[in-house]
N, C-alpha and C positions, 0 to 999 in steps of 0.2 A: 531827377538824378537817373544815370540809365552807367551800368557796368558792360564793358567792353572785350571782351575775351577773345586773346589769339595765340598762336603758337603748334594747336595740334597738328596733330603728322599722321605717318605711316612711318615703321621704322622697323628694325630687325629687333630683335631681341640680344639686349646688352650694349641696346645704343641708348641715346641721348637726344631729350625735347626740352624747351625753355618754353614754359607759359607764361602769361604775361596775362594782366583783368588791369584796366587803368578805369576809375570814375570820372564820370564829367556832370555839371550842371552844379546848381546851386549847393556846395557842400560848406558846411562851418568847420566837421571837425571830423575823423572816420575812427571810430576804435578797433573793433576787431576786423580783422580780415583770414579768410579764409578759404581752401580748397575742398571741395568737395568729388566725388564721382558716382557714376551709374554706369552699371554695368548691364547686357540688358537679362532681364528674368532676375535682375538685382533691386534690392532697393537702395537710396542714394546712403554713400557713409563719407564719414570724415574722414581729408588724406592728413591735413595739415593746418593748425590755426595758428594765426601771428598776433598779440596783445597791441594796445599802441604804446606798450612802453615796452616792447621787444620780447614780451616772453612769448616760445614759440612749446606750440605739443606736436607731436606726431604722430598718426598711426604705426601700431607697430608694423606694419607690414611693410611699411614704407623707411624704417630710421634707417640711417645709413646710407640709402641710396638718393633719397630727397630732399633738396632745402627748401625753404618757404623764406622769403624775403620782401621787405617792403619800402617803398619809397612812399615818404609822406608830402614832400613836395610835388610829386607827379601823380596824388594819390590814385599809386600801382602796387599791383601785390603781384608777384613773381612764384613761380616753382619749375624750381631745375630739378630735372627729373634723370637721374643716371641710373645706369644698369638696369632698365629695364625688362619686364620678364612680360610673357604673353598674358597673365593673368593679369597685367597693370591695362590690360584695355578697355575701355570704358569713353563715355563721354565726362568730361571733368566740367565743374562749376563751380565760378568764384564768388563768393560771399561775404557782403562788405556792411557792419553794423554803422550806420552812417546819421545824423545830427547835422539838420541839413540848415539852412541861412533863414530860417522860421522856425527855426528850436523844437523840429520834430526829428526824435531818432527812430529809426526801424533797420529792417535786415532788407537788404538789396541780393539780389542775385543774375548772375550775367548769363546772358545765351546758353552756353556751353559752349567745348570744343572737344573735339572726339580725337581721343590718342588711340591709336593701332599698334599692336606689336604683334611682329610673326616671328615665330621659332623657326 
């Protein structure tokens, strides 16, 4: 199983990126999915987790400006990321609890991708 993570940028501050993390390989069933970031001299925190029956939490730092969405058919887990502020920079990671086609589940984690915002 290996997660896939794309979409970061560079952008201004009070714009707009779309992440995207899709799974591939042998998967049976993915339950939680989630975003994560690092900041650097940070250590990693939750932005955003999605249930697989749709219940979704937030950070608060993020409500309002971020949705976190998932396709189970293309198992992809999505975060649109609006108004962004300089302090949302970081490298972001996506997080997928996964129950794979040999009845083993564990937490999966993708590359990253590094979102930039300048004031």
């Amino acid at each position: 199983v290996q997660l896939q993570a794309s979409g970061g940028g560079s952008v201004q501050a009070g714009g707009s990126l779309r992440l995207s993390c899709a799974a591939s390989g042998s998967i049976f069933s993915i339950y939680g999915m989630g975003w994560y970031r690092q900041a650097p001299g940070k250590q990693r925190e939750l932005v955003a987790a999605i249930t697989i029956g749709g219940s979704i939490n937030y950070a608060d730092f993020v409500k309002g400006r971020f949705t976190i969405s998932r396709d189970n058919a293309k198992n992809t887990v999505y975060l649109q990321m609006n108004s962004l502020k300089p302090e949302d920079t970081a490298v972001y990671y996506c997080n997928m609890d996964i129950l794979s086609a040999s009845y083993q589940e564990r937490g999966y984690w993708g590359q990253g991708t590094l979102v930039t915002v300048s004031s």
